[in-house]
C-alpha positions as CSV (number, residue, x, y, z in Angstrom):
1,X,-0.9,-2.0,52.2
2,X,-0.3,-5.3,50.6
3,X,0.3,-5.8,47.1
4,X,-0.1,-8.8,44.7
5,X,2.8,-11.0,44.6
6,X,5.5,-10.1,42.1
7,X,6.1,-11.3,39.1
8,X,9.4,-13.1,38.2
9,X,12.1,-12.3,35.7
10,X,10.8,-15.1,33.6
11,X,7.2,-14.0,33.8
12,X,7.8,-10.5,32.9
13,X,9.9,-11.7,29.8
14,X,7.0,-14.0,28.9
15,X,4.7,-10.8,28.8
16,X,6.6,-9.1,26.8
17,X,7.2,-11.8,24.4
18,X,3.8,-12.1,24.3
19,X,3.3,-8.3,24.5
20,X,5.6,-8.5,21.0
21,X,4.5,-11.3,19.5
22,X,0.8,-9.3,19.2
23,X,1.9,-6.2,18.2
24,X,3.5,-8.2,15.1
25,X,0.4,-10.2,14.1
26,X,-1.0,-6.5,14.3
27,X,1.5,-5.1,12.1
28,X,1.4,-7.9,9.5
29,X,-2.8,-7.3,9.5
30,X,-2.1,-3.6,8.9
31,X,0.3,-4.3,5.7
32,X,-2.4,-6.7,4.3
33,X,-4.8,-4.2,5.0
34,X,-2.8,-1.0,3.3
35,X,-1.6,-3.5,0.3
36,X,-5.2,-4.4,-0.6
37,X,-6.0,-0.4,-0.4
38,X,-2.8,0.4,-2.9
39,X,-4.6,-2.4,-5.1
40,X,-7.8,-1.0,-4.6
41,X,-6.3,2.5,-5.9
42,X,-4.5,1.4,-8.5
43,X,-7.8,-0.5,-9.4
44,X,-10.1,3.0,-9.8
45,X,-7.2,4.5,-11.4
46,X,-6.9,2.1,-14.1
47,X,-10.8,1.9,-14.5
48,X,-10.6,5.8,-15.2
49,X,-8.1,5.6,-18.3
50,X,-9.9,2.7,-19.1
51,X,-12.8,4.6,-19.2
52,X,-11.2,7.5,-20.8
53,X,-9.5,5.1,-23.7
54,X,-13.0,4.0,-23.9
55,X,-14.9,7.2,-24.1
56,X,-12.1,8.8,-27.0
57,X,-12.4,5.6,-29.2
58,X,-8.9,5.6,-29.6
59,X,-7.4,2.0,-29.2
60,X,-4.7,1.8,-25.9
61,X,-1.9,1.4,-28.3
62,X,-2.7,5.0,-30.0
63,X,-3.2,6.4,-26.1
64,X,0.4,4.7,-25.3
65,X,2.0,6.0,-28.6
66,X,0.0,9.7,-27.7
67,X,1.8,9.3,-23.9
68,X,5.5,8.5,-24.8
69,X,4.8,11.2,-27.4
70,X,4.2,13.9,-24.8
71,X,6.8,12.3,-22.3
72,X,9.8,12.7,-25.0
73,X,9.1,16.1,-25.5
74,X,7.9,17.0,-21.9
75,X,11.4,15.6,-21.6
76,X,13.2,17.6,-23.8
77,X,11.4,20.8,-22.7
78,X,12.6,20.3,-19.3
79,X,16.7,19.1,-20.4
């Protein structure tokens, strides 16, 4: 049974080139894609303290004061 003709050396390493070449344009899609999800994250985080600031009516300076507050001694409970 006849098969195709074979490829050459240099048309096998063309392939794969190519072959490499798209599995990097896919992997530098993927890192945009999971970077804009982080940012996305870190967006709906920071709308819920903002939200939670909000709904305390303390100002963000008191919340920040109230947070290295509870750090220091979370700290010191822990040393």
């Amino acid at each position: 049974m006849a098969r195709g003709q074979r490829k050459t050396i240099e048309e096998k390493i063309e392939a794969k080139q190519e072959l490499i070449d798209a599995l990097m344009t896919r992997v530098a899609s993927e890192k945009r894609e999971l970077e804009e999800l982080y940012q996305a994250k870190r967006q709906k985080e920071l709308e819920a303290v903002s939200e939670l600031i909000s709904d305390t009516g303390l100002e963000p300076e008191e919340v920040a004061e109230a947070l290295r507050q509870y750090v220091e001694s979370r700290a010191e409970a822990v040393s």
